[in-house]
N, C-alpha and C positions, 0 to 999 in steps of 0.2 A: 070595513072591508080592508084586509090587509095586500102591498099591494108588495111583490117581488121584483126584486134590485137585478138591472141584467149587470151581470160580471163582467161584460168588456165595459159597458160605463163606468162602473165602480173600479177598474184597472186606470183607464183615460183618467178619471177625477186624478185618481195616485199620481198617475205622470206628472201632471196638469204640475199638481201640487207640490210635486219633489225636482220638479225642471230649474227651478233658480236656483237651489240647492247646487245640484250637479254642475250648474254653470258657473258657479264662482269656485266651488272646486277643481274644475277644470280650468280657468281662469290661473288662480293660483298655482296650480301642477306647473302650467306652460312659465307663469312668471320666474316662477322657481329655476325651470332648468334652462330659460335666459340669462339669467344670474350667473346660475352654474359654467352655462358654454362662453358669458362673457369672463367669470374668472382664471375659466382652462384657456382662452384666447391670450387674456393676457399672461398669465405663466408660462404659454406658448413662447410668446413673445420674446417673454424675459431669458427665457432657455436657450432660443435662438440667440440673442443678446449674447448670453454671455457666452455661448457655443463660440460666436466670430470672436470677443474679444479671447479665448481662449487661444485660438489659432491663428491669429496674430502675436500673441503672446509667444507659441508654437515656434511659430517662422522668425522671430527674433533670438530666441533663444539657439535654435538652429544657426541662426548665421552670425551669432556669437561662440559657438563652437568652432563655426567652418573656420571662426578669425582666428580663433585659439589653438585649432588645430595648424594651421597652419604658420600659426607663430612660433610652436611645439617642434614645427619639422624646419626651421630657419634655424633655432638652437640648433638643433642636434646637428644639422648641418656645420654649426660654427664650431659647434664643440670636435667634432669630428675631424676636421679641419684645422684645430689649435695642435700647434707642437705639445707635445709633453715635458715636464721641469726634467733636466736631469736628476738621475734615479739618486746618484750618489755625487755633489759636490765637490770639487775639489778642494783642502782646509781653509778656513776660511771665507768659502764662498755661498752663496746662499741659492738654494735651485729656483729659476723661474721659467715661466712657460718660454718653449722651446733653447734652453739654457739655465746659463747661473750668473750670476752678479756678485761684484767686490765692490764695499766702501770703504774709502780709507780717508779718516776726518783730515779738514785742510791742517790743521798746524802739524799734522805730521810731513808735507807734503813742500809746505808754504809755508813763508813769513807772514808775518799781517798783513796784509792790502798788498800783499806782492804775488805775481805770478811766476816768478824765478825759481825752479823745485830748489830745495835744500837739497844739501852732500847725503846727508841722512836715508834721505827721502829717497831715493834710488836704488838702495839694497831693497826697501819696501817693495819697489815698481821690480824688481828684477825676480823677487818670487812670481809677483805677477806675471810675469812674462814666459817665466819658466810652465804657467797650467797655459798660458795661449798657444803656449807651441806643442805643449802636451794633451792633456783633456783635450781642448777645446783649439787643436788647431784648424779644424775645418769650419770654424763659425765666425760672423762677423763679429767686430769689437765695435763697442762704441759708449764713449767715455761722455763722462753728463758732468760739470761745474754747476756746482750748487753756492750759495749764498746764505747770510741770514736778513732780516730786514732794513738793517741799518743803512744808512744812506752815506755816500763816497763822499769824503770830505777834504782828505788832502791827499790820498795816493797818486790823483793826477787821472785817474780814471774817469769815461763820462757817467758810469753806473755799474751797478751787482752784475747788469745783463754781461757786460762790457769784462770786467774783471773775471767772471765763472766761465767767461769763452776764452780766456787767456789763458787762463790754471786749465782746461782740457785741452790746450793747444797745446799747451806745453807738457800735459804728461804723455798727449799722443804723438811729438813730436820725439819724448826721450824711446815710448817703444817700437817706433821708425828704426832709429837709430839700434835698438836691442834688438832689429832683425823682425821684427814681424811685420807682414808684406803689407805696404800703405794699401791694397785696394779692399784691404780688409776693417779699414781704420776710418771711423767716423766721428767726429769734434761736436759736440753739441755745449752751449752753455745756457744755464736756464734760469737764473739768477738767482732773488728772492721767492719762486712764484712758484715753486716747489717745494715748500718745508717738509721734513722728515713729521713737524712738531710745531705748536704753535709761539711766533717768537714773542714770548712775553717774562722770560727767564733767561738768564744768562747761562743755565744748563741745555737751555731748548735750543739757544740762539747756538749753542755749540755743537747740538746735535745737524743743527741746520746746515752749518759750514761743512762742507763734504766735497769727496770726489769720488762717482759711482761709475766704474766699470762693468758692463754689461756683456758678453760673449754669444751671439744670439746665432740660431739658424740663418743663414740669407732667405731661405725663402720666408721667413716670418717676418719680413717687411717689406714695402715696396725698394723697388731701385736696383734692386738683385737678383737675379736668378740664378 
């Protein structure tokens, strides 16, 4: 006697038999896209990460501009603010900011280790004198004694500092007397501690010995207006 399968049993067995299946493939689906949302978490992460350190990055670089900028508008302000060389020198003279400047080497001026100008030396100072009251009679003077590095030995002097404020004393004392108004006249002596050139030659040591006339704006330094 043959006997007839009912179809939902024969459906149930299927389940029955294909349920482990399903469940370790489900199983795996789920582990799988825990993997996945743990490595989108962490790239999350890292995005963020480097998002902040970017915008810190941002805000430095910003407030190294703002420094920059505003270091930018201090120039201009100073440049703005600087005299201009004269356009055209008078001969011999060299243009600098708000002025020109004259140097005339000490042995044309001076003896050796003396501050007493030569006879010589005076026709030199009176061209000079002739652009202070000309070009540049409206500008302060002021006469700079220069030195070279060698050390005072028997002129009787305490030092270079001591001898370069004698020699501008004395050449600002002869252009008093050539008539240009002392409140225009400034004495400076600065010894060895200004070389033109380094003293290590007896050409250099020459270049070093100097007397530098400067003719400058008043108001391009203090103490004048």
């Amino acid at each position: 006697m043959i006997r007839t399968l009912n179809p939902h049993r024969v459906l149930c067995l299927c389940l029955v038999g294909l349920a482990p299946g399903c469940m370790n493939d489900q199983k795996s689906r789920t582990a799988g896209l825990e993997a996945e949302n743990r490595d989108l978490a962490s790239r999350l992460n890292r995005a963020r990460g480097d998002l902040d350190t970017a915008n810190r990055d941002r805000e430095t670089l910003n407030q190294r501009l703002a420094g920059s900028q505003a270091n930018l508008e201090s120039l201009r302000a100073q440049l703005a603010n600087r005299p201009e060389p004269v356009a055209e020198p008078a001969p011999g003279w060299t243009a600098v900011p708000g002025g020109a400047m004259i140097s005339i080497n000490d042995d044309v001026l001076f003896a050796s280790g003396k501050a007493v100008l030569r006879e010589e030396a005076k026709r030199t100072l009176d061209n000079v004198v002739s652009a202070l009251q000309g070009e540049y009679s409206t500008k302060d003077i002021i006469v700079f004694g220069h030195t070279d590095d060698r050390p005072i030995k028997k002129s009787g002097w305490e030092d270079n500092w001591q001898l370069s404020s004698e020699r501008s004393l004395a050449v600002v004392r002869y252009l008093k007397e050539r008539g240009v108004a002392v409140d225009r006249l400034v004495a400076a002596g600065c010894g060895e501690h200004r070389p033109r050139a380094k003293n290590d030659t007896e050409p250099n040591r020459f270049l070093n010995r100097r007397v530098e006339i400067f003719a400058i704006e008043p108001q391009s330094r203090s103490g004048r207006r």
